[in-house]
N, C-alpha and C positions, 0 to 999 in steps of 0.2 A: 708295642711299647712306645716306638716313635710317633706315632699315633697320638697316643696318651699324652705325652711330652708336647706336640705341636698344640694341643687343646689347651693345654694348661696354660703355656707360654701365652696363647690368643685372650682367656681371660683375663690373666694379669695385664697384660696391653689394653684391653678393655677398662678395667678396673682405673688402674692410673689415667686413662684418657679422661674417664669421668671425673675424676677425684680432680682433675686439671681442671677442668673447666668450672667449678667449683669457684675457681682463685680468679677466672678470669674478671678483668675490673668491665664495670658494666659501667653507662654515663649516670650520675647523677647531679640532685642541684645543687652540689657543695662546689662542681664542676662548671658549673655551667655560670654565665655571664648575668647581671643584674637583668639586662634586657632580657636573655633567652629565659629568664624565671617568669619574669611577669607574666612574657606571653605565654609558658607553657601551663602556669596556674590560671589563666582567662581572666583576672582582675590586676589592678592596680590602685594599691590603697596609699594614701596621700592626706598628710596630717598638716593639719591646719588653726588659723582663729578665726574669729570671726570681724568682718572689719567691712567699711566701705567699700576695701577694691578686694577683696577676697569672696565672699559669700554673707547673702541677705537668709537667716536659718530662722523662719519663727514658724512653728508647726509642721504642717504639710509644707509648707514653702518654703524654695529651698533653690535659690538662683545665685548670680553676681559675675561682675567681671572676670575677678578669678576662677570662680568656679565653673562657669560656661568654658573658660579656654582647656581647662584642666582637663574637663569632659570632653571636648573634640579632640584634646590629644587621647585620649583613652579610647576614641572610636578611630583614631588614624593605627592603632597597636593591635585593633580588635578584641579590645578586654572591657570588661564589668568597669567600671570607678566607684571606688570605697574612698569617702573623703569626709574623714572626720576632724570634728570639731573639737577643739582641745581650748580650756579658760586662759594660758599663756602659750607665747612662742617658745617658753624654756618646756615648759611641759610636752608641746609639740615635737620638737629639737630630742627629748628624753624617747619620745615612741619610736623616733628614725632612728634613732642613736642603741635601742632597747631589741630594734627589728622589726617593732608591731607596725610598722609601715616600709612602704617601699621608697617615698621620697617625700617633700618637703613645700607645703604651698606659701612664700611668705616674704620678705624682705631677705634681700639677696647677703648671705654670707660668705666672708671669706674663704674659708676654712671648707669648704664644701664644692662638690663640683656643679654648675647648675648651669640655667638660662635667662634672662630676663623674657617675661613676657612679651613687652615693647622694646623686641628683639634690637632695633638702629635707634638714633637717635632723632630721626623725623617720628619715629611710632610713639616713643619717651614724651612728645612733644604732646602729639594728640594727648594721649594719655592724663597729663598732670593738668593741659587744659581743661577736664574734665572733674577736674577733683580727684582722679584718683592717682595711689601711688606709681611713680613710672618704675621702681624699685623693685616690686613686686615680681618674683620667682617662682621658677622649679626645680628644685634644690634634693641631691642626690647626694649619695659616698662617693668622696673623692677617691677613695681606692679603685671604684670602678667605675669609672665613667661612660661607659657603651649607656646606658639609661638617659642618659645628660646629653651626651653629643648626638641621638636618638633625636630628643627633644630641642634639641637646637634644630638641627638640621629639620625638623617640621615648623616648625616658630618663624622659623629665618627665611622661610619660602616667602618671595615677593606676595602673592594671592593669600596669605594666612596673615601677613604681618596687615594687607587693608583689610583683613578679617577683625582685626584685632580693633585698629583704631574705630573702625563703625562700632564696635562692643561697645570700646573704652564710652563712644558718644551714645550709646542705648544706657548704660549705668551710670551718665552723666549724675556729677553729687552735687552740684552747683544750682540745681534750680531755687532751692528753698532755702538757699542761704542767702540770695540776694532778702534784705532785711521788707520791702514794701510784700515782696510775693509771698515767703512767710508769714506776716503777719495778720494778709488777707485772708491766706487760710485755716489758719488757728481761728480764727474772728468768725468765718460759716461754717468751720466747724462746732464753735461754741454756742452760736445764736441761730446757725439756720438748720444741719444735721437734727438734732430733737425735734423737731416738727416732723420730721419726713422720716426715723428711726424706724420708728414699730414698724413702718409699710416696707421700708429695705427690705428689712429682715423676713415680713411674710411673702414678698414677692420670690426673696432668696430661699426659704423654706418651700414655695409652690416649687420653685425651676432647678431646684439644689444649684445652689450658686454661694458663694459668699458673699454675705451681704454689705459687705466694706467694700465686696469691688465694685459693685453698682454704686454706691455712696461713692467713690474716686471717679466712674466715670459721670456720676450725675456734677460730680466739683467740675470737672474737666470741661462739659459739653456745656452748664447753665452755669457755675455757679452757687449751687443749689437754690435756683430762683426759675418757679413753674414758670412766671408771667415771661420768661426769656424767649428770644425771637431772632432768626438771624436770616441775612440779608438772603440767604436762596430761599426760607421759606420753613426752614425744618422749628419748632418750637419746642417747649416744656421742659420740664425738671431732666427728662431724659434725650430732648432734641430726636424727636422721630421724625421722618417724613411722613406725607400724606400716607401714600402706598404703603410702607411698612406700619403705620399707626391702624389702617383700615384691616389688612393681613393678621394683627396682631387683637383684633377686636375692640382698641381703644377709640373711641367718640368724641371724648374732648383732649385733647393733647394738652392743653394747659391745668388739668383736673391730675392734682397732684400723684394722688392712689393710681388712677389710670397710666399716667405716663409707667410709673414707676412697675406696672404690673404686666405693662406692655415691653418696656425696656428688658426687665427679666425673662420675659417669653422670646424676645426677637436672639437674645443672649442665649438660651439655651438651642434654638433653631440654628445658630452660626455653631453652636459648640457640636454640632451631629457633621458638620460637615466636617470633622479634622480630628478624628477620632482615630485615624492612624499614625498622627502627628504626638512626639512623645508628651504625657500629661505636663512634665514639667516646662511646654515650651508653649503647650494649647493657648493657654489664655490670651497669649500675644498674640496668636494668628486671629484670635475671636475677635481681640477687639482691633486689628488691623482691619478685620471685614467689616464692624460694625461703624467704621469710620471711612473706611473707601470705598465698601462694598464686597461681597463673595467673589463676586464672578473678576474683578479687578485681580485679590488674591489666588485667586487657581490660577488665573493665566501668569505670574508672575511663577507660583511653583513648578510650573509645566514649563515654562523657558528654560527655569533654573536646571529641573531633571534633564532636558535637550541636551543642554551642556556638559551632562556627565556631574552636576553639582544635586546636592543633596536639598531639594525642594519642600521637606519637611524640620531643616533644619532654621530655627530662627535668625541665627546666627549669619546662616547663606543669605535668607529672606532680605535681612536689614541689612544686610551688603550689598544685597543687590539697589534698593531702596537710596541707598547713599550713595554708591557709586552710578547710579541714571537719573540723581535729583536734578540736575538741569534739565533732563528730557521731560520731565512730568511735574509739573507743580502741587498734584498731589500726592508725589513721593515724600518732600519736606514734611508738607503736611501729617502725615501719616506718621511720618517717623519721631518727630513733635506730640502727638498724639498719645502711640505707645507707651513712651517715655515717661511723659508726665504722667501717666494713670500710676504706672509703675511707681512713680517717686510718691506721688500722694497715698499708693494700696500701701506703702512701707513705710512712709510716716503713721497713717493709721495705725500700722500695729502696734510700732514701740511707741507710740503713743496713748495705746490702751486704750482708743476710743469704741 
């Protein structure tokens, strides 16, 4: 009987032990800190507009000052970036405010906890000498701030803030507003681009390329003028050297179709080399090579990896580039180069040519 009794008593102790743990509180995200969410979900979504110092969005393309910095903080977190575009800042403001986002890309509000991109006021400086806003944020709930002060304390690292100012001068907005360089290019795009169109585009169809970027770097390197010639030697609509116009199969370097078919072939040969370089940052490393050279940019990437820096990232690339322009004169160069393809491939678009 006592037997019986001790059995009984041991299930009921069983029983209630379980039924306990039942109730025990387990962690969840209601629990947990704005930062510790992001990173346990692996993304961070980030609502935005679309603007000069925010993000250039027309199709596949899909870059900008804001949006490059926003992106290296989401790979310092080790998460995805979801960064959508929203037609206003109220509507933006309504997704953080709603939860369909985690934080806020845009002119810095009071009422919210955030960081300014151009963390001090020497980076503010770069920044608005560039055209773009020094204002511009990443803007969080101020109930929780761990996401905010996360984000400062990366932003505000001496090495991230000269990261930033060499952006702010790759997104430079200034070029095409000086009134003479605008109007020069609206002028070969209206009277010299149509003559050379159809061949863009078939050269861009043979190497799959867009054929507005060859049309930017054809503005860049000639002008769009075959008969162009420059003092080391290189000529034509797309400025080849000897050696790469011979490699490329082209005969007459100033034979407009040839340049143009040779330039798209040498273009797809540099794009094979940087195929583990993310697509949205490629095109910059192609045409950094196709202006300095491949073997120039590898060795610059392989420095950068030495140091424990991310050699695939453009961002590092054109830091590095600025920050050793007095050791190399073709660092300027290069980085002049980039820039301008970029401002002219983005006037192209919303210009609907």
């Amino acid at each position: 009987m006592l037997a019986k009794w001790t059995l009984c008593l041991g299930a009921v102790w069983l029983s209630a032990l379980f039924i306990k743990s039942l109730f025990v509180p387990t962690p969840s995200t209601s629990s947990l800190s704005t930062l510790e969410r992001v990173i346990q979900k692996g993304e961070i979504v980030m609502a935005t507009t679309k603007s000069d110092s925010t993000i250039f969005n027309h199709g596949d393309i899909q870059h900008g000052f804001g949006h490059d910095i926003v992106h290296r903080y989401a790979d310092e977190l080790g998460v995805r970036l979801s960064l959508k575009v929203y037609d206003s800042e109220q509507e933006a403001l309504n997704a953080l405010q709603m939860g369909k986002a985690d934080g806020l890309l845009g002119v810095a509000q009071t009422n919210m906890a955030g960081v300014r991109l151009a963390c001090n006021d020497d980076t503010a400086k770069k920044v608005s000498k560039h055209g773009l806003n020094a204002n511009m944020s990443l803007m969080f709930h101020a109930k929780d701030d761990t996401l905010a002060q996360h984000a400062k304390d990366f932003l505000c690292r001496p090495d991230e803030m000269a990261i930033t100012g060499s952006t702010a001068r790759f997104y430079d907005q200034t070029l095409l507003a000086n009134e003479y360089s605008d109007k020069h290019f609206k002028r070969a795009l209206k009277q010299h681009l149509p003559l050379y169109e159809s061949a863009f585009k078939r050269g861009a169809k043979a190497h799959n390329h867009d054929w507005q970027v060859l049309a930017a770097i054809s503005y860049q390197e000639s002008h769009l003028d075959p008969n162009a010639i420059s003092r080391t030697g290189v000529e034509g609509l797309m400025m080849l050297t000897q050696d790469t116009a011979k490699a490329m199969g082209v005969n007459n370097r100033t034979d407009a179709i040839q340049s143009i078919q040779g330039g798209a072939k040498y273009l797809e040969v540099l794009e094979k080399l940087y195929m583990d370089v993310p697509e949205s940052e490629r095109l910059w490393f192609v045409l950094a090579s196709y202006n300095m050279g491949p073997n120039a940019v590898k060795r610059i990437q392989s420095e950068l990896n030495a140091k424990g820096r991310d050699g695939n990232s453009w961002m590092e690339f054109y830091g590095y580039l600025a920050q050793n322009v007095n050791k190399n004169g073709r660092y300027a160069q290069c980085m002049h180069y980039v820039a301008n393809i970029r401002t002219y491939l983005e006037s192209m678009k919303t210009m609907q040519v």
